[in-house]
Each structure stands twice: as C-alpha cells, then as structure tokens.
One Martini backbone bead per residue (centre of mass of N, CA, C, O) as a GRO file, in nm:
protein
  238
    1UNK     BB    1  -7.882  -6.896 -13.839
    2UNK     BB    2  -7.796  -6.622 -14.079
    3UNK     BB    3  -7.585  -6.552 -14.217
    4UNK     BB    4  -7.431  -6.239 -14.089
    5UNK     BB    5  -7.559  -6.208 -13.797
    6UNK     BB    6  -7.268  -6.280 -13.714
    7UNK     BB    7  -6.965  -6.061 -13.692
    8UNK     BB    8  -6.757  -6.264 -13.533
    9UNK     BB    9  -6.813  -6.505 -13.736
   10UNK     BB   10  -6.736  -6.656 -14.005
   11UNK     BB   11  -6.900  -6.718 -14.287
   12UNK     BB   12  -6.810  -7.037 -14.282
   13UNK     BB   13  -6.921  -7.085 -14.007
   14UNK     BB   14  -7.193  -7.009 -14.001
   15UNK     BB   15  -7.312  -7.179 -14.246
   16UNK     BB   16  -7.236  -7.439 -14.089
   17UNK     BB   17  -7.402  -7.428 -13.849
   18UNK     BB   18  -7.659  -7.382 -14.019
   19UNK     BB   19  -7.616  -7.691 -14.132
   20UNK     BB   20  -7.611  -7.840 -13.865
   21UNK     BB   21  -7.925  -7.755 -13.794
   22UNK     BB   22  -8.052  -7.910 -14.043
   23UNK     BB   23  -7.945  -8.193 -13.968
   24UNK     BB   24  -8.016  -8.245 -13.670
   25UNK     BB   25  -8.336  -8.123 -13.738
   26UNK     BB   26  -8.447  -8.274 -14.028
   27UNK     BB   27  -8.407  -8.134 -14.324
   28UNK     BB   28  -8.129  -8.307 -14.343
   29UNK     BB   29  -8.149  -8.622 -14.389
   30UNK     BB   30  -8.010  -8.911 -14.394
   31UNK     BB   31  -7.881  -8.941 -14.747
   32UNK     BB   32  -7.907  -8.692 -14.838
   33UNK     BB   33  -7.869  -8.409 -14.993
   34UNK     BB   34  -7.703  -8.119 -15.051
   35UNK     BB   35  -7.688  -7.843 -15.194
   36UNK     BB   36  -7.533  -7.727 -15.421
   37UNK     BB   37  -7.360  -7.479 -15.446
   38UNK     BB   38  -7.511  -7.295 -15.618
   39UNK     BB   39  -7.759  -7.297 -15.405
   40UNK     BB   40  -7.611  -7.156 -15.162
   41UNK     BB   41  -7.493  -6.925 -15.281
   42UNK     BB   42  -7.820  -6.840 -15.368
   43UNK     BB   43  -7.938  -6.832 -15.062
   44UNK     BB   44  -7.698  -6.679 -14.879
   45UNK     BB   45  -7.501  -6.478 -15.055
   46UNK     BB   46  -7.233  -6.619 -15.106
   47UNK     BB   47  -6.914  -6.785 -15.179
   48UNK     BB   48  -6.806  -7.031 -15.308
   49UNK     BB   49  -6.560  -7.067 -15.092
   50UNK     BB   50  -6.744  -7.068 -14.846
   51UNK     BB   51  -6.917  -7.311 -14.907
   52UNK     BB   52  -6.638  -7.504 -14.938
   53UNK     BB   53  -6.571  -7.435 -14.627
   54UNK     BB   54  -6.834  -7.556 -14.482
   55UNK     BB   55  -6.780  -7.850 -14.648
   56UNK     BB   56  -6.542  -7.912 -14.483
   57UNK     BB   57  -6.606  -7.929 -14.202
   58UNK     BB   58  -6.844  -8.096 -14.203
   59UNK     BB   59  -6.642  -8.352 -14.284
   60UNK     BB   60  -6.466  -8.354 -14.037
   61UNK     BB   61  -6.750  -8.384 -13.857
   62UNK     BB   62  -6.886  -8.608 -14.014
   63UNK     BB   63  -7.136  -8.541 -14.140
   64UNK     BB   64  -7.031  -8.546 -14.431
   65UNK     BB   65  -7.016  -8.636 -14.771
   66UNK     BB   66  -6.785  -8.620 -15.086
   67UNK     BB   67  -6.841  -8.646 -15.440
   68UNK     BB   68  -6.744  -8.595 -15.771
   69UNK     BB   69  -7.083  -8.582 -15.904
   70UNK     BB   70  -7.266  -8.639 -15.644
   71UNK     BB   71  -7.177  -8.429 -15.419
   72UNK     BB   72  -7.359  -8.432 -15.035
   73UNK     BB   73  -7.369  -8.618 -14.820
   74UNK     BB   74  -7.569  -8.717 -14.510
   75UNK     BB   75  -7.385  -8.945 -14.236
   76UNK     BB   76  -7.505  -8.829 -13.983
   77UNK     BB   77  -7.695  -8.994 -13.700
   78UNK     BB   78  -7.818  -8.730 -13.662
   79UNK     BB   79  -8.178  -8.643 -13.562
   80UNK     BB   80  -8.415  -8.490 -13.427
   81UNK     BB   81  -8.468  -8.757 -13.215
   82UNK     BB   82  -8.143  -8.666 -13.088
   83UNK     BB   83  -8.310  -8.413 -12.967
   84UNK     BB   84  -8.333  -8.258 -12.648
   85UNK     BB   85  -8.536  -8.052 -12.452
   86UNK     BB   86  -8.435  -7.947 -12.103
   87UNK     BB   87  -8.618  -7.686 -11.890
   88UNK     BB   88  -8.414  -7.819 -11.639
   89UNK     BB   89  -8.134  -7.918 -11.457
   90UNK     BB   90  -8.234  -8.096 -11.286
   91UNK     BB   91  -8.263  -8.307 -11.470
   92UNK     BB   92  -7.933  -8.386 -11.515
   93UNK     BB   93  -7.876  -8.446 -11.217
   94UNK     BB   94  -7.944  -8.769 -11.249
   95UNK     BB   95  -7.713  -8.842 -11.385
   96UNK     BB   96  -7.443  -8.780 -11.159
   97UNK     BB   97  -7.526  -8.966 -10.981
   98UNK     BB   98  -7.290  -9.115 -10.762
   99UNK     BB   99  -7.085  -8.899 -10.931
  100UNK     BB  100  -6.752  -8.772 -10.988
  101UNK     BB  101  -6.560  -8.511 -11.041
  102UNK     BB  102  -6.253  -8.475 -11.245
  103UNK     BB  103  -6.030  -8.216 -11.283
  104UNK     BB  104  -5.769  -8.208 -11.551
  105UNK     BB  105  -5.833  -7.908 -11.647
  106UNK     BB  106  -5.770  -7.550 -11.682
  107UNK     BB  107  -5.849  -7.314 -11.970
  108UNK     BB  108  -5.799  -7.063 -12.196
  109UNK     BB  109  -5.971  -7.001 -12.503
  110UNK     BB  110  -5.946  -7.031 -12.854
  111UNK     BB  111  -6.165  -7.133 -13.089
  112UNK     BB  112  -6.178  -7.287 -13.399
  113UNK     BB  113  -6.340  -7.428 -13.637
  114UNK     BB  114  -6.357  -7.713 -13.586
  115UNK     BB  115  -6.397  -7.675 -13.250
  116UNK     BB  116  -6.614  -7.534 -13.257
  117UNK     BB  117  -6.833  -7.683 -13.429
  118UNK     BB  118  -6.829  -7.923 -13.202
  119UNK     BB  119  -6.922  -7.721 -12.958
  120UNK     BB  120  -7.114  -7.448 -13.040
  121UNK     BB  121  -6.882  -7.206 -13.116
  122UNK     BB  122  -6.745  -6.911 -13.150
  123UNK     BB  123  -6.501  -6.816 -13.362
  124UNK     BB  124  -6.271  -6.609 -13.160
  125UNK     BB  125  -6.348  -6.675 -12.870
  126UNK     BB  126  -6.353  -6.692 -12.551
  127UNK     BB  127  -6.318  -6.993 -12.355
  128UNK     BB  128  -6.355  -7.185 -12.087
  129UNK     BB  129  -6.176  -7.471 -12.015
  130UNK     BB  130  -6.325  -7.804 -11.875
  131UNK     BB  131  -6.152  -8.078 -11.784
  132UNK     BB  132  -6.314  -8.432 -11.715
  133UNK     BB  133  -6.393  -8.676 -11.523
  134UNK     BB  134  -6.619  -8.937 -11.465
  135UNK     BB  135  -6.678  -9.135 -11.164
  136UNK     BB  136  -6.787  -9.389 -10.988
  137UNK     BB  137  -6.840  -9.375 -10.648
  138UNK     BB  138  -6.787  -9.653 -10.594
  139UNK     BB  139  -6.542  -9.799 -10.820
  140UNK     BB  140  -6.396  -9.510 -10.998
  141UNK     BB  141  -6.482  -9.561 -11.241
  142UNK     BB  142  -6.484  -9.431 -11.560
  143UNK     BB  143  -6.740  -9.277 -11.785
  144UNK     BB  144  -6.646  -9.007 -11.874
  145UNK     BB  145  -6.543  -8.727 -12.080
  146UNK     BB  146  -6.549  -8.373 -12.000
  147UNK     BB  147  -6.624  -8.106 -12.182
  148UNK     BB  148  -6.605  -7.764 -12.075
  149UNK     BB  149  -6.782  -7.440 -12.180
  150UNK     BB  150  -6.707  -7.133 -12.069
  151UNK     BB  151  -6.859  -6.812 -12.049
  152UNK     BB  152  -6.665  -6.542 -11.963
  153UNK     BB  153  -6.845  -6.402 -11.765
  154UNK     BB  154  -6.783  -6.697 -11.599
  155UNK     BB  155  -6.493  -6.744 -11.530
  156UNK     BB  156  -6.441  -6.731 -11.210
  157UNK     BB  157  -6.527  -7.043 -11.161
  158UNK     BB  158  -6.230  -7.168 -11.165
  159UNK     BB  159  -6.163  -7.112 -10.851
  160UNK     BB  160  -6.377  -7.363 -10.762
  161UNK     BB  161  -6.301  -7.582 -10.901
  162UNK     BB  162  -6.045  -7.782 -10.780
  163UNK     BB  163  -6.241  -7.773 -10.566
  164UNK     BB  164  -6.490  -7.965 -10.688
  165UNK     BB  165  -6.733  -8.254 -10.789
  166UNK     BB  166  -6.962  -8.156 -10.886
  167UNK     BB  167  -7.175  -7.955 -11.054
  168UNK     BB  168  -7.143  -7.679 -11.208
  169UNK     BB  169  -7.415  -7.498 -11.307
  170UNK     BB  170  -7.493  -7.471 -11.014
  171UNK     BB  171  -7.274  -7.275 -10.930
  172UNK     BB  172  -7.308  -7.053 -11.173
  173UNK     BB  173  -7.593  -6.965 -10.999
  174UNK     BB  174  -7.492  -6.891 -10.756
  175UNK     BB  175  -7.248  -6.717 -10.826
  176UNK     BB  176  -7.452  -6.515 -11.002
  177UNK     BB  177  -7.763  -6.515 -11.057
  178UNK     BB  178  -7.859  -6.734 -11.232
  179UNK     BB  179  -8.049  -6.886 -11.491
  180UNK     BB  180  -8.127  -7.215 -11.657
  181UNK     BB  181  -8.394  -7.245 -11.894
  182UNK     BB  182  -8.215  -7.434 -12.123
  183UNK     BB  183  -8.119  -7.780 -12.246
  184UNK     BB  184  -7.950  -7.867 -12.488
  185UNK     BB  185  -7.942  -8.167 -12.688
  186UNK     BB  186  -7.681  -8.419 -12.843
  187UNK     BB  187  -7.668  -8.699 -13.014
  188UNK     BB  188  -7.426  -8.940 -13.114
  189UNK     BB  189  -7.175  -9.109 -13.260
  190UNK     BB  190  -6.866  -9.271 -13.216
  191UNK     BB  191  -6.522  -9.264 -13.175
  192UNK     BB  192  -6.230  -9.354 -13.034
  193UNK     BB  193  -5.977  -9.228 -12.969
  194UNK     BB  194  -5.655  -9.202 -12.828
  195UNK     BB  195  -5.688  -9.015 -12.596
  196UNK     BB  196  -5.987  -9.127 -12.494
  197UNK     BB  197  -5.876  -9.427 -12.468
  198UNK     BB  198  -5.686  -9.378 -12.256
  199UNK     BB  199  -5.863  -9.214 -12.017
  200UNK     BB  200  -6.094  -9.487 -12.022
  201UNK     BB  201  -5.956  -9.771 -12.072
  202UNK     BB  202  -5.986  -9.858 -12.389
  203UNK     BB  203  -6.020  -9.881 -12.699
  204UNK     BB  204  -5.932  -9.787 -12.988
  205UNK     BB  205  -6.207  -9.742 -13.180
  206UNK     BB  206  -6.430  -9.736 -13.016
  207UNK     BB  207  -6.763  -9.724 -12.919
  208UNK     BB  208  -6.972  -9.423 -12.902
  209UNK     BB  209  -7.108  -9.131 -12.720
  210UNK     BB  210  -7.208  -8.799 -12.811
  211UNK     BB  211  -7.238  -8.548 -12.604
  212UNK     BB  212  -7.423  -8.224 -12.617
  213UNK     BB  213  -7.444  -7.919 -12.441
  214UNK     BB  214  -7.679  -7.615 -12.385
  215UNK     BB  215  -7.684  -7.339 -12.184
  216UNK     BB  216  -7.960  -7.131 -12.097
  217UNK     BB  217  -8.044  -6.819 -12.014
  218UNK     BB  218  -8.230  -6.598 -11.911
  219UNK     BB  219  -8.374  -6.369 -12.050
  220UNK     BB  220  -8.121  -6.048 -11.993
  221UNK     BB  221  -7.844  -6.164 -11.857
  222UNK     BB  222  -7.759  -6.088 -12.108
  223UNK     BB  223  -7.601  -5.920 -12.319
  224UNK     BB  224  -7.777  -5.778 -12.655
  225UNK     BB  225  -7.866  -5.758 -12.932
  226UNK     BB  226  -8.139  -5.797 -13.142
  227UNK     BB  227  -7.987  -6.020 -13.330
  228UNK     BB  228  -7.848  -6.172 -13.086
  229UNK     BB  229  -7.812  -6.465 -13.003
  230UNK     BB  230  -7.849  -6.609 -12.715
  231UNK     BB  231  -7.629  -6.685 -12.512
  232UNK     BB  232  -7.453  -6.922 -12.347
  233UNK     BB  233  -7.294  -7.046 -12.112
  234UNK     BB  234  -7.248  -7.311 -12.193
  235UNK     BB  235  -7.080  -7.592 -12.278
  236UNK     BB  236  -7.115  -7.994 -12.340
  237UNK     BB  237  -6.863  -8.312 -12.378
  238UNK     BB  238  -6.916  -8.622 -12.278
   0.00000   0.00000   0.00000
C-alpha cells in the first residue's frame, strides 16, 4: 500500500504498515538501516512529524530500534523467509486437529495506532475481537492464546460463537457464503508478557512464536472501490 490511497487511516499509520511490509518481505532486511527522514519525507510525500510517528509505531512493535546519529535500523527477526502464503484453508486446518477452542471472550473495537499495525488492520474501524484459548484435546494443556479480528461485514458469526470449539473461518465460511482463497502468515519471536504468560501458566517473559494470519476472500464478495485493496475477511494473532 502506498500512503494515500487508503483515506480511513491516518497517513502515519499507513506509512508504518508500508514500512513493515518491505520489512517483513526482505526489503529492508535485519540489520539494515532505513532510510533518514529526510528520504521518507521525499519518498512518500508525506510530512516530518507523519515519518516521526510511522517510526514510533514501528519501534513500539519492536521492528527497529533508533539511535541519534546513528539512524533506524530494523531488528525485528521477520524477513521474507518467515512469510508464508498458504491458499486454502484446508492447509491450516490441521494445525487445529487433536485441539479446542475455549473462547473466553468477544467484544467490538476499534483499535488504535499501536494495536492495529500490531494485528495488520485500519486504525479506526470497528472490528469484533475474539479472544480464545486453544487447548490439547488429550490432556486440555492451553497450547496458544489466539486473538482473532473478524472483519464487520462477518461479525453476526459472534452469535454462534459461544457454542462452537472448532475452527472459527469455516464457519464464516458457511454462514455466509464466502470462500477464503488465500491465508497470509507472518512469524515472529516474541516474549510473553505478564498477561500472556498468566493465561498460558509459563513464566512472564519466557520465549514465543507469534503467528499472524490474514484471511482472503474470493475478490468481488466484498464491495470496494478500485484503488482499495480487497479486505480480509479476519486477521489472527495466536
């Protein structure tokens, strides 16, 4: 996406997400530094303060780190080899098998700057979270927290939520008659924070894997004008 052409959210957000796909895609690889302000600015066309705030963002997400004098440089251990796309559900589904899904809960947001480019959506749009456990269905051991963002259009599948334990986007599947063909994955290293590692019974800071995951629909099933890029239908962070 190049800032601009996405008018619902703020161009420091948009700029951020542009940076952290030519991160995660092995453009700008670890190591690397990124270019000054100076060159962003005139790149993208956009304003100081907005490049300012897009490497705010990006440090918050710990993809780079700054220093004065020194630069941006990206040390976020995501490149190109940890992008995987994936295009049928089907592959996904038996990541799931022997596991339950314990949803513990779900509510409407709309996330902010830091927590949208966190989870890869448009700050300031309404998405339903679902928070869940998943559990090994042998010994109930928790395996992962997943936080999914089902995109509005789909958000009536909250109602069949609470009884459901399988996956979640063949249901949205059925129930609405949509096809997913197409399932971005990002991996990551990560640390547990202290809330994480409460729900999982490990120790606070103990080492993660975080996948995220965005989930495609067949173009044309969601309305959208030329210059906007087809929606997901979710995202998930497990």
């Amino acid at each position: 996406m190049t800032p601009g052409e996405e008018g619902g959210a703020p161009l420091y957000l948009q700029l951020a997400s542009t940076l952290r796909e030519e991160i995660v895609t092995g453009a700008h690889p670890v190591g690397a530094l990124l270019p000054t302000e100076e060159g962003l600015v005139a790149r993208f066309g956009v304003s100081r303060h907005t490049v300012r705030e897009a490497l705010r963002l990006l440090r918050e997400n710990g993809l780079v780190t700054s220093r004065r004098g020194a630069g941006t440089r990206v040390v976020a251990p995501v490149t190109g080899g940890d992008t995987r796309h994936v295009m049928s559900i089907n592959d996904l589904l038996a990541f799931a098998a022997d596991t339950r899904l314990e949803i513990t809960s779900i509510d409407t947001i709309v996330p902010d700057g830091a927590s949208a480019l966190r989870a890869g959506l448009a700050a300031g749009t309404a998405w339903l979270e679902v928070r869940a456990l998943r559990r090994a269905a042998e010994d109930d051991v928790v395996l992962c927290q997943a936080d999914y963002y089902i995109n509005r259009a789909y958000a009536a599948v909250g109602r069949l939520l609470p009884r459901h334990q399988g996956s979640i986007f063949p249901l949205i599947e059925d129930l609405f008659g949509v096809s997913i063909t197409e399932v971005q994955q990002q991996i990551s290293a990560t640390l547990v924070d202290a809330e994480l590692a409460a729900a999982l019974g490990v120790a606070e800071g103990s080492a993660a894997l975080e996948v995220r995951r965005s989930y495609v629909p067949r173009m044309g099933l969601l309305p959208r004008s030329p210059s906007t890029p087809i929606p997901p239908i979710a995202s998930s962070i497990p």
